[in-house]
N, C-alpha and C positions, 0 to 999 in steps of 0.2 A: 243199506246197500241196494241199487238198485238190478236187476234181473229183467233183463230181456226176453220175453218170451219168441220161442220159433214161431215163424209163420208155417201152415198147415203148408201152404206150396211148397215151400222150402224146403221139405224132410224129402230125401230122395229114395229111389227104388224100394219104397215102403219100409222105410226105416222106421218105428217108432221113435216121436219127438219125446226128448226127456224133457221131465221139469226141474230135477235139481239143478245145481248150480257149480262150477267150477270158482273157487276164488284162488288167481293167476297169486303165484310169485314173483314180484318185479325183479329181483334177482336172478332168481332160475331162468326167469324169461331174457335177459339181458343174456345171461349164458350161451342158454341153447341158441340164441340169434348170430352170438358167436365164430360157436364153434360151426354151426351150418355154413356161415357167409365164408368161412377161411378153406374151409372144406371148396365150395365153391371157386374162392379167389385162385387155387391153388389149381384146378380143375381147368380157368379161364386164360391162366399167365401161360401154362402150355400151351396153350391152344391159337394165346394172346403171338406168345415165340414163334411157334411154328408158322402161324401167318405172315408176322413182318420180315421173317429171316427167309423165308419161303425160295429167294435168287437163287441166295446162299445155298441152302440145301440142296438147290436142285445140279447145283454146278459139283456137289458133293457126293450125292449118292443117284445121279443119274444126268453121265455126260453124253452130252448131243452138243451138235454143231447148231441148233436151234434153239433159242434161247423161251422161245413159244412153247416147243415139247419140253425142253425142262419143267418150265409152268405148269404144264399140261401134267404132267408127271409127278410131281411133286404136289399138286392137289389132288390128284389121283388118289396118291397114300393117303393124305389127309379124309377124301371122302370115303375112303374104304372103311375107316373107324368107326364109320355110321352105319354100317351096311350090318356092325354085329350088336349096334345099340338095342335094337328091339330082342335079340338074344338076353343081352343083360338085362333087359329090361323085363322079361318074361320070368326070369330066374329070383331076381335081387327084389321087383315089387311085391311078389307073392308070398316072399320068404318073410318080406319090412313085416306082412301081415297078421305073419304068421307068429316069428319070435319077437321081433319088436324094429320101431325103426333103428333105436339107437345102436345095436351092436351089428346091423346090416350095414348102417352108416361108416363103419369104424371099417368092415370088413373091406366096403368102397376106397377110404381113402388107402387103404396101403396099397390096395392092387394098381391104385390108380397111381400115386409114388413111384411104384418099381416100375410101371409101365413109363413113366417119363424119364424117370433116372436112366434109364437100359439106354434110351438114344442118345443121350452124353456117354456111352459107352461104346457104340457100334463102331468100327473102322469104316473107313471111306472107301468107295468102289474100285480108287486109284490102288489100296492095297489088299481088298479080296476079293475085288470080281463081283459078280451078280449077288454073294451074298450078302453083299451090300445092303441094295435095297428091299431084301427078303427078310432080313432082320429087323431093318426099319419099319415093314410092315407089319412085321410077328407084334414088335409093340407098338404100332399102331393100335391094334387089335386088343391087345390088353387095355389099352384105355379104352378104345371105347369099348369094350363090356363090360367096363368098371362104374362106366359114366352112364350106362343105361339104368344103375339103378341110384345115380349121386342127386340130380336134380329132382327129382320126384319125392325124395326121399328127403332132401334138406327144404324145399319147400314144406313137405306135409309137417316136418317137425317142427319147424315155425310155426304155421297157422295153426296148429293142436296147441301148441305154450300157449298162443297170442291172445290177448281178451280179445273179443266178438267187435268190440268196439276200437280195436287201434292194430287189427290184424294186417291192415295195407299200408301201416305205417313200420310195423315191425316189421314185415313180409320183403317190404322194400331193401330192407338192410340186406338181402339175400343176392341180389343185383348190384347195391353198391361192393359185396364183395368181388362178383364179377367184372365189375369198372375197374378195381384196386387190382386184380389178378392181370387184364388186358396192360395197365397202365405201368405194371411192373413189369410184366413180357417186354413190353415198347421201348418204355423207358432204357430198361437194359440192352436193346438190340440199340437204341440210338446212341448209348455210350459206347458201345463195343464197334460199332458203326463208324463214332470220330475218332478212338480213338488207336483203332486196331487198323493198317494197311490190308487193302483185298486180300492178299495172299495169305496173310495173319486168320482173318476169319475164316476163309475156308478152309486152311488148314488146324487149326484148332480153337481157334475162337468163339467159333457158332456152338461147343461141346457145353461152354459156360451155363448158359439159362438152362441148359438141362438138369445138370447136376445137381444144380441147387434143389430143385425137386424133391432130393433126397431130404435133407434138413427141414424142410417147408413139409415134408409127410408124417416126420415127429412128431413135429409139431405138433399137427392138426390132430393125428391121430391121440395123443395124450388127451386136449380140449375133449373129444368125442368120448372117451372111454371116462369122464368123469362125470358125463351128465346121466341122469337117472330117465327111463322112460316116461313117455308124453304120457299126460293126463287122460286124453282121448282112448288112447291104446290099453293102458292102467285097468282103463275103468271098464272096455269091451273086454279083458280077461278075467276080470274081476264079477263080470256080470256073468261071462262062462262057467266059472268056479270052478277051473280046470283050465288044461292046455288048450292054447287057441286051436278050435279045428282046424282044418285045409279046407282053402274056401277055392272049389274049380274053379279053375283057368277061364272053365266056357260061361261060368255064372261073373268072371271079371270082365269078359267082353260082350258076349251077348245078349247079359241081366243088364249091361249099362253102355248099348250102344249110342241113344242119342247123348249120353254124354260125352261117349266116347268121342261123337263126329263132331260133337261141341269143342273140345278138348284139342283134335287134331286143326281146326279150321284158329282154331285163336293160336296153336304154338307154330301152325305153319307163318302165318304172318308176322309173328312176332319172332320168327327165328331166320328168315329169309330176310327181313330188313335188318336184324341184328350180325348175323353173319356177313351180309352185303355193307354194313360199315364197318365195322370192326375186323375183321378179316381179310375182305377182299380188297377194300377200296386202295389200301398203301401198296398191295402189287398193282392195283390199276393207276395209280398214279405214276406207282415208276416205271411197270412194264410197256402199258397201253400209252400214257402218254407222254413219256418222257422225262416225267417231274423229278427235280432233285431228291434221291432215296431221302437223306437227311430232313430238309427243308418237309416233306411229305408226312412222314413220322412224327415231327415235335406239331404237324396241325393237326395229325388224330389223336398226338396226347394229350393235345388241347381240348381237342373236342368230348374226349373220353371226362375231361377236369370237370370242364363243366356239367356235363352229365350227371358227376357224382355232387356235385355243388345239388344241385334242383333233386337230385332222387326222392330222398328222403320228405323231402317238401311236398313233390306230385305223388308220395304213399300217402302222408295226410289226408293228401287232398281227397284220396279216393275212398276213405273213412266219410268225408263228410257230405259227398256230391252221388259217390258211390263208382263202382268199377266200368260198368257200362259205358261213363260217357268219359272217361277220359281214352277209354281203348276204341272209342266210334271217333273220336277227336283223333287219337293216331294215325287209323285205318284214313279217315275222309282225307287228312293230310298227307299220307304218301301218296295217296292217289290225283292229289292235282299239284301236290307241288314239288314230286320225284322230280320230272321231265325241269322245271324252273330249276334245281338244286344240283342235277348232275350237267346241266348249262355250266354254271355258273364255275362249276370244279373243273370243267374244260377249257374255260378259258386261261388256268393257268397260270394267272397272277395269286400270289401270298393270299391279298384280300379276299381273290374272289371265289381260290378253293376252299379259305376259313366261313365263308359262308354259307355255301352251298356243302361243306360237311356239318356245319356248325345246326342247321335247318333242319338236315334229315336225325343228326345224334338230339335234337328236341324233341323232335317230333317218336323218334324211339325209346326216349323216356315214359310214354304214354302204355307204352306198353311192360316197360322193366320196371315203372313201379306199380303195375294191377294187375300184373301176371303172377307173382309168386304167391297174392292171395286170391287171385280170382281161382285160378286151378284146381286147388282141392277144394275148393269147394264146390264143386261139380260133381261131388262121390262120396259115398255113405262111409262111415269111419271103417268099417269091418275090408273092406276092398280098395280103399284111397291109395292107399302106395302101391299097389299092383295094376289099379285099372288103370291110374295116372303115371305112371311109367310105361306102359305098353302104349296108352294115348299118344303121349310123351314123345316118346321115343321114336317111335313109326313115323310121326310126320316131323320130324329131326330129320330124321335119315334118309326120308324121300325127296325133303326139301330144303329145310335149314342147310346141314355138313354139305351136300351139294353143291351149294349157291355158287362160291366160288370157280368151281367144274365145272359146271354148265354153262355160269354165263363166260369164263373166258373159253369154251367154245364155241358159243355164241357170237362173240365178236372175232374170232378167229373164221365162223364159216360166212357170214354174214357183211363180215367188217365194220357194221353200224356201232359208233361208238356211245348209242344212246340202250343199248340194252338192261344194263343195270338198272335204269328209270324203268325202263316198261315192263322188268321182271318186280321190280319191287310196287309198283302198280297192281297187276294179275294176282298177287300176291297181298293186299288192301282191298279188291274188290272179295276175295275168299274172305279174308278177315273179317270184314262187315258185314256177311252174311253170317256169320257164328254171334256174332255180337247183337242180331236183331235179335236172336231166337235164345240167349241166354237170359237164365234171371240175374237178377239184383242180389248179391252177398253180401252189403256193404254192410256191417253192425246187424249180421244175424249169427247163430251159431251156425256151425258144421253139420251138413246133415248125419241124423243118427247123434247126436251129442251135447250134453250137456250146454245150456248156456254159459260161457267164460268169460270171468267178470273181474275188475280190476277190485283189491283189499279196499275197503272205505277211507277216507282220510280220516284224521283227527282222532 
């Protein structure tokens, strides 16, 4: 069996490097990859819903003669969810730290369940008035501080199962859940879409993708409650010989700021281009420019297809090339070929918006599959799901859940219908300055951690 040894640079904020050795379960490890990406898919189809039905909604729980302040309104609520993520995120990473990821994890998905179920519940503003959208926002708000501590948290459980050497291949399956979550949001809004009359949907049709939430939180929640704690974590309690201490808040942010500014500059670019297609662009197709809703939808569940086709293929890749240079390939491509790719989707025809969405969902593969293991591995095992949720989180909420807000304010104050390109540009040139100044993870352990090494054959 062979054993990797850490590199000395690689052990972060003076973590000592271990020399033993973790030998991975390929089973366990299959599981836990699981139940984290369902957890996630579940997390993303909400969010997938909420984005493409977004008219809907707005005509639902906030009527105006303006079809813009709807919009305007309705991503409102949407980015207010963000505004309590680094709450969660301050709560749910310190806690992962503290008792374990896995029953933090478990705690996440139910809150996160009742928080999407509740909006298939709420009545419309037509039958009680302002507490309409007050409701809406209450669970708004459940999610996102359910979700401040989900992504941090189902990534670091990944990368702690995953062997050293196939961690961007496992890590990747955490993104194709979120492909699978966006794709059944969409999917379902485009049936409910043909085959439900306006009137139908707004008045109860749009309740459908919520509800299911409920079933789809059993679910996950069973998968999560049968997996056994990460090896990583095992072995930092096991080395305490005792309850994990509390490890300060102030030694999670200010014992690991450069990782921290590390951490914020790669999830801002990576979540400002990933919100900016997946989210926003099917209200900009049919708000801004007039695109058939229908026609609009089956090219981003196109584009989503393919996405999940290649994920799995560009997490390999970044086992073997390493993470660095697929996410500096990302960032240099939004940045010269945004402005060519949102051309090409204003022109308008089938072909020319499957291209120019088709460009930019490639080019954000670079990042969805060397982000779920480049991340934690920026932070020592004893604080990884704490400092990387607060990381996490903060620049989510300043800029990722945003995107959508801002730029259709943007071109509401502006009128320039090229904004989207030159937000997700500003947004590539941050990105590739994080990416100069990080190291290389590719086939090393986790700082502070055992090297984790796949059973020998034969």
């Amino acid at each position: 069996m062979s054993i990797v040894a850490p590199p000395q640079a690689h052990v972060a904020s003076g973590a000592p490097a271990r020399t033993d050795a973790t030998v991975t379960d390929p089973a366990l490890v299959r599981r836990a990859v699981k139940a984290a990406a369902l957890g996630n898919a579940m997390e993303w189809f909400d969010f997938g819903v909420y984005s493409y039905i977004a008219v809907t909604l707005g005509k639902v729980f906030f009527p105006s003669g303006s079809p813009t302040a709807q919009l305007l309104s309705t991503f409102g609520a949407f980015a207010a969810a963000f505004l309590v993520r680094p709450l969660g995120g301050t709560v749910f990473g310190p806690l992962g730290d503290r008792v374990g990821r896995q029953k933090v994890l478990a705690l996440t998905m139910i809150m996160m369940a009742a928080g999407t179920f509740a909006i298939g519940l709420i009545p419309s503003y037509a039958t009680i008035g302002v507490g309409a959208p007050v409701l809406l926002l209450a669970a708004r708000l459940v999610q996102g501080f359910s979700t401040g501590g989900e992504y941090a948290g189902a990534s670091t459980f990944i990368a702690e199962y995953a062997p050293d050497k196939r961690r961007g291949f496992f890590g990747s399956w955490l993104e194709f859940g979120t492909l699978v979550g966006y794709i059944g949001g969409a999917g379902l809004v485009t049936l409910l879409t043909a085959l439900l009359s306006s009137d139908d949907l707004v008045s109860w049709g749009w309740r459908i993708p919520f509800l299911i939430a409920g079933p789809m939180g059993i679910i996950g929640l069973y998968l999560r409650m049968r997996l056994e704690e990460t090896p990583a974590f095992a072995a930092e309690v096991e080395k305490a010989e005792a309850a994990r201490p509390r490890v300060p808040l102030r030694e999670m942010i200010t014992g690991q700021w450069k990782a921290l500014l590390l951490c914020m500059g790669l999830v801002l670019v990576f979540n400002v281009t990933d919100y900016m297609l997946l989210s926003y662009m099917p209200s900009y197709l049919t708000s801004e420019l007039k695109y058939d809703e229908t026609h609009g939808l089956l090219v981003v569940l196109g584009v989503m297809a393919l996405m999940m086709v290649v994920q799995p293929f560009a997490g390999a890749l970044t086992d073997r090339i390493g993470r660095r240079p697929l996410i500096a390939a990302g960032c240099a491509g939004f940045l010269f070929l945004s402005v060519p790719a949102v051309l090409l989707i204003r022109q308008g025809g089938l072909l020319a918006v499957a291209l120019g969405m088709g460009a930019l969902g490639l080019l954000l593969v670079c990042f969805t599959a060397a982000m779920p293991a480049a991340l934690p591995a920026l932070f020592p095992t004893r604080v990884r799901y704490g400092s990387l949720s607060i990381g996490f989180n903060v620049s989510v909420s300043l800029f990722g859940g945003t995107t959508p807000l801002v730029v259709t304010a943007l071109i509401g104050a502006t009128g320039n219908m090229m904004m989207p390109a030159y937000y997700m540009m500003a947004a590539a040139v941050i990105g590739g300055a994080a990416v100069w100044f990080m190291a290389e993870s590719a086939g090393r352990p986790l700082p502070g951690s055992a090297p984790s090494v796949e059973p020998a054959r034969g």
